[in-house]
SEPA-923034 format. One record per residue (C-alpha): residue number from 1; residue in one letter; x, y, z. Coordinates in steps of 0.2 Angstrom, whole numbers. Layout:
REM residues N
(pt NUM,a,(X,Y,Z))
...
//
This chain:
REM residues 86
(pt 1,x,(-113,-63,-29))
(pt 2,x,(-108,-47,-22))
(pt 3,x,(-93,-40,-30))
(pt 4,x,(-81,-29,-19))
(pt 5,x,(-70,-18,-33))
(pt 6,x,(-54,-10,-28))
(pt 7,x,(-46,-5,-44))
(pt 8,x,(-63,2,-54))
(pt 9,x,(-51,7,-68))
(pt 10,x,(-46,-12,-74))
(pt 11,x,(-63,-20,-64))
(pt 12,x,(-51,-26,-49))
(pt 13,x,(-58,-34,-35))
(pt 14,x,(-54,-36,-17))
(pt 15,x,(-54,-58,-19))
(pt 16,x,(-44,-55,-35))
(pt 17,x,(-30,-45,-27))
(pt 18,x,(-31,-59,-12))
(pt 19,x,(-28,-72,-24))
(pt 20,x,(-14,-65,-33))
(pt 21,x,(-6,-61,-12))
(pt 22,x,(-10,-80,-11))
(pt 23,x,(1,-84,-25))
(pt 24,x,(16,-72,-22))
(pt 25,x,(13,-54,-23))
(pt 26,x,(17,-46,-9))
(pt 27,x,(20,-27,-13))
(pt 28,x,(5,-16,-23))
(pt 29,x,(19,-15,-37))
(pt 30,x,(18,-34,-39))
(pt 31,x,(-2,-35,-40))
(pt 32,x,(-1,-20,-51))
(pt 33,x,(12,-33,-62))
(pt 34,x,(-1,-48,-60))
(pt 35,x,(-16,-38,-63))
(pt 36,x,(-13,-20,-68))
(pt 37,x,(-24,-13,-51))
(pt 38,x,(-13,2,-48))
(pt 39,x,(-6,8,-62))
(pt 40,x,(-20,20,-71))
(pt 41,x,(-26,32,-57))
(pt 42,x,(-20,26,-43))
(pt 43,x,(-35,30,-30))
(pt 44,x,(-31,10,-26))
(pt 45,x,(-15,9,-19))
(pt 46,x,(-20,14,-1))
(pt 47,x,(-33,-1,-2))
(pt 48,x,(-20,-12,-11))
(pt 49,x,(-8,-9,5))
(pt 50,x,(-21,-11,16))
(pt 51,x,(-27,-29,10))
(pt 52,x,(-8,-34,10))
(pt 53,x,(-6,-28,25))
(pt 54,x,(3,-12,23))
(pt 55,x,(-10,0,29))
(pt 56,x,(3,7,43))
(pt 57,x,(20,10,35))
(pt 58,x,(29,25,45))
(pt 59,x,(41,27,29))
(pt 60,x,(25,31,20))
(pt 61,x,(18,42,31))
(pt 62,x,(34,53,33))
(pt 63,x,(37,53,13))
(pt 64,x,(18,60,14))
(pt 65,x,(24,75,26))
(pt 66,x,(38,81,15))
(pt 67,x,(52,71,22))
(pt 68,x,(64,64,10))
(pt 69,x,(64,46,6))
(pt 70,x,(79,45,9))
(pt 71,x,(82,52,26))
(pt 72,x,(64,45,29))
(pt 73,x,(73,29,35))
(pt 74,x,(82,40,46))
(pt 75,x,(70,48,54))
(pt 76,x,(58,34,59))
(pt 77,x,(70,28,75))
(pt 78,x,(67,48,81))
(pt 79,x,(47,50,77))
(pt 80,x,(45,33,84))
(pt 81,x,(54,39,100))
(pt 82,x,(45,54,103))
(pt 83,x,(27,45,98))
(pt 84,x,(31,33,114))
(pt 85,x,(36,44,125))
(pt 86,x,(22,55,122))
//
């Protein structure tokens, strides 16, 4: 069986963290509650968002530029704005 590891820290794999998204967790702070994936290095936590869904989050992706969290909220309406009419 091939196993597919996203957290190597605490041996975490990818049908693990699907499972525990099955039965409720929905953010990477609640798979890091049900199964600790996330909470030593954290290298997983982009892959965490990605299998939940969450690879695109624009709040994120502003926090990573330097923008406040938050005025990040504020500032995705504009960002958003400009991306379309670009």
């Amino acid at each position: 069986m091939n196993r597919v590891y996203v957290c190597s820290c605490f041996g975490v794999t990818e049908k693990q963290v699907k499972e525990h998204a099955d039965a409720g967790a929905h953010t990477p702070r609640q798979i890091a509650s049900a199964c600790k994936a996330g909470t030593d290095c954290g290298s997983c936590v982009r892959r965490i968002q990605a299998i939940l869904g969450r690879g695109n989050c624009p709040r994120r992706e502003l926090v990573d530029r330097g923008v406040p969290a938050l005025a990040a909220e504020t500032a995705i309406a504009p960002v958003t704005a400009l991306g379309e009419a670009a």
